[in-house]
C-alpha positions in Angstrom: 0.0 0.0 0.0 1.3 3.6 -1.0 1.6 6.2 1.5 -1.2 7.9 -0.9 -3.2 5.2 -0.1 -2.7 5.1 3.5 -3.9 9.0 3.8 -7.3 8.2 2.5 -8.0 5.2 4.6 -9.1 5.4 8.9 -6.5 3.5 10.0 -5.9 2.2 13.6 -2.3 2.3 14.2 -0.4 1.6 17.4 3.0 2.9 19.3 4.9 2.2 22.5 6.5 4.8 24.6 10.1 4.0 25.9 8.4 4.2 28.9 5.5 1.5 28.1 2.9 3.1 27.5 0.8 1.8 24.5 -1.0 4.5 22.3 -3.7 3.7 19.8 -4.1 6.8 16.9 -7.5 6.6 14.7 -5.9 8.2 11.0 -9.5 9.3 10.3 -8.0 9.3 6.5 -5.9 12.1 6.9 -3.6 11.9 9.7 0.4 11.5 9.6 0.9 7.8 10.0 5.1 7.1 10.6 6.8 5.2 8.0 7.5 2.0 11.0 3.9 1.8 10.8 3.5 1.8 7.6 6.0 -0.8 6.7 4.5 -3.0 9.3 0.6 -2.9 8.7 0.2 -6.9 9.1 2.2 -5.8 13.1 -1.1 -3.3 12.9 -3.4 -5.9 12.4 -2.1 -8.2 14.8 -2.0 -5.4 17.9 -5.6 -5.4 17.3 -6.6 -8.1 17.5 -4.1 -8.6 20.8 -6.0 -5.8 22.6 -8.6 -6.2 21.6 -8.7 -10.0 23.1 -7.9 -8.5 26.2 -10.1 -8.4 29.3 -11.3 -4.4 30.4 -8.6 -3.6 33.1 -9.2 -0.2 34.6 -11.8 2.8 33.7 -11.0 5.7 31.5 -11.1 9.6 31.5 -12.9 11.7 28.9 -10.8 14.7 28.0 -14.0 16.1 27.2 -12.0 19.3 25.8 -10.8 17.1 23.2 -14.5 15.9 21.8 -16.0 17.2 18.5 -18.7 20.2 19.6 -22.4 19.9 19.2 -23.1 16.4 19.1 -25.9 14.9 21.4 -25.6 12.2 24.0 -26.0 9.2 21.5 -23.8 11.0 19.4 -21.0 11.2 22.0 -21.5 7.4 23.2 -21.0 6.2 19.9 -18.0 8.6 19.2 -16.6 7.1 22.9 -17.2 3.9 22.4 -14.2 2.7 20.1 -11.3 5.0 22.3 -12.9 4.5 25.5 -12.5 0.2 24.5 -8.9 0.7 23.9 -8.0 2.7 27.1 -10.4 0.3 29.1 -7.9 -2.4 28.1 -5.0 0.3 29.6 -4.5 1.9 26.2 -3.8 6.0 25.2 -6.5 6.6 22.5 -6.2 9.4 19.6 -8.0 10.7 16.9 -7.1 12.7 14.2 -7.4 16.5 14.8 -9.7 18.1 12.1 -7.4 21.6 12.3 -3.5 20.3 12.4 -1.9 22.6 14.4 1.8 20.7 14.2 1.3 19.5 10.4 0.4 16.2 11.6 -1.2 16.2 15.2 -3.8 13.9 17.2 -6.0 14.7 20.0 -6.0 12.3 23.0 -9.7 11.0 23.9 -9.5 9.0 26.6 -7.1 7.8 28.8 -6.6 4.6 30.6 -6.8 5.2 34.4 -4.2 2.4 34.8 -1.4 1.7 32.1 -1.7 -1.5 30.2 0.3 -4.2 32.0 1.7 -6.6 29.3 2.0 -10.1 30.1 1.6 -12.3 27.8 2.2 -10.8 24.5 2.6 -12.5 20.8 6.7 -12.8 19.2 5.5 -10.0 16.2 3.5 -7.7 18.5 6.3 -7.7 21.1 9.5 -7.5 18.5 7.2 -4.2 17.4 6.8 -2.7 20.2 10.3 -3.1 21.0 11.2 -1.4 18.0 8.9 1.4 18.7 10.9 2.5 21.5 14.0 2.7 20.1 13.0 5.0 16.7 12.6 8.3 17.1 9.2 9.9 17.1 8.7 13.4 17.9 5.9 14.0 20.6 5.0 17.6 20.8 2.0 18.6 23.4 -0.2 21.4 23.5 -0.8 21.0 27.7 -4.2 22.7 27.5 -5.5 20.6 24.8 -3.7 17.6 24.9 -3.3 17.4 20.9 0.1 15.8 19.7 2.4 16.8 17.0 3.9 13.8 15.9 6.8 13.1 13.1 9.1 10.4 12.6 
């Protein structure tokens, strides 16, 4: 798939921190997605479907400052529902901000209350992972709104 292709598509993509913490970032079809992911979209796939297997572990916070304006309660529960899954299973969820303000940036959603613990964790997933936090990829954070500029 051509990076082309991969702006025009809403694609979940994951990241580990150096310091363990696992972030999930919805593309929307239009959000900066690093070139480790890209060359490793099967590794996508398979983090997936690993958190996704795994039990709920902790609650999650709304950054309700971070949520699209003017939609109703049903609205806003179905807009939750995917990011406040992943940071149920201890999992950072982004979206795509609809007005960049890095060139490339992400709001965070919802936040696990506890990090995921990883225990038992498949060879690709891991070796991933453990690649992840040993690239470079530029964080930048706006404190107020939590959005992140990223670029590899």
């Amino acid at each position: 798939m051509t990076e082309h292709n991969l702006q025009e598509i809403d694609l979940d993509w994951f990241w580990m921190l150096p310091s363990k913490q696992v972030l999930h970032f919805a593309s929307g079809g239009n959000g900066f997605i690093p070139d480790h992911v890209a060359s490793n979209l099967s590794t996508q796939d398979a983090i997936f479907e690993f958190v996704y297997g795994l039990d709920f572990q902790c609650s999650f916070i709304t950054v309700d400052e971070n949520l699209p304006v003017g939609f109703s309660l049903p609205q806003r529960q179905r807009y939750l529902e995917s990011f406040s899954d992943f940071s149920k299973r201890g999992v950072f969820s982004f979206d795509v901000e609809d007005e960049p303000r890095f060139g490339a940036s992400y709001r965070l959603v919802t936040m696990p209350s506890v990090s995921m613990e990883i225990r038992s964790i498949p060879a690709e997933v891991a070796s991933y992972f453990d690649q992840c936090t040993k690239l470079s990829l530029s964080i930048s954070q706006n404190d107020k709104k939590r959005v992140i500029g990223i670029q590899s």
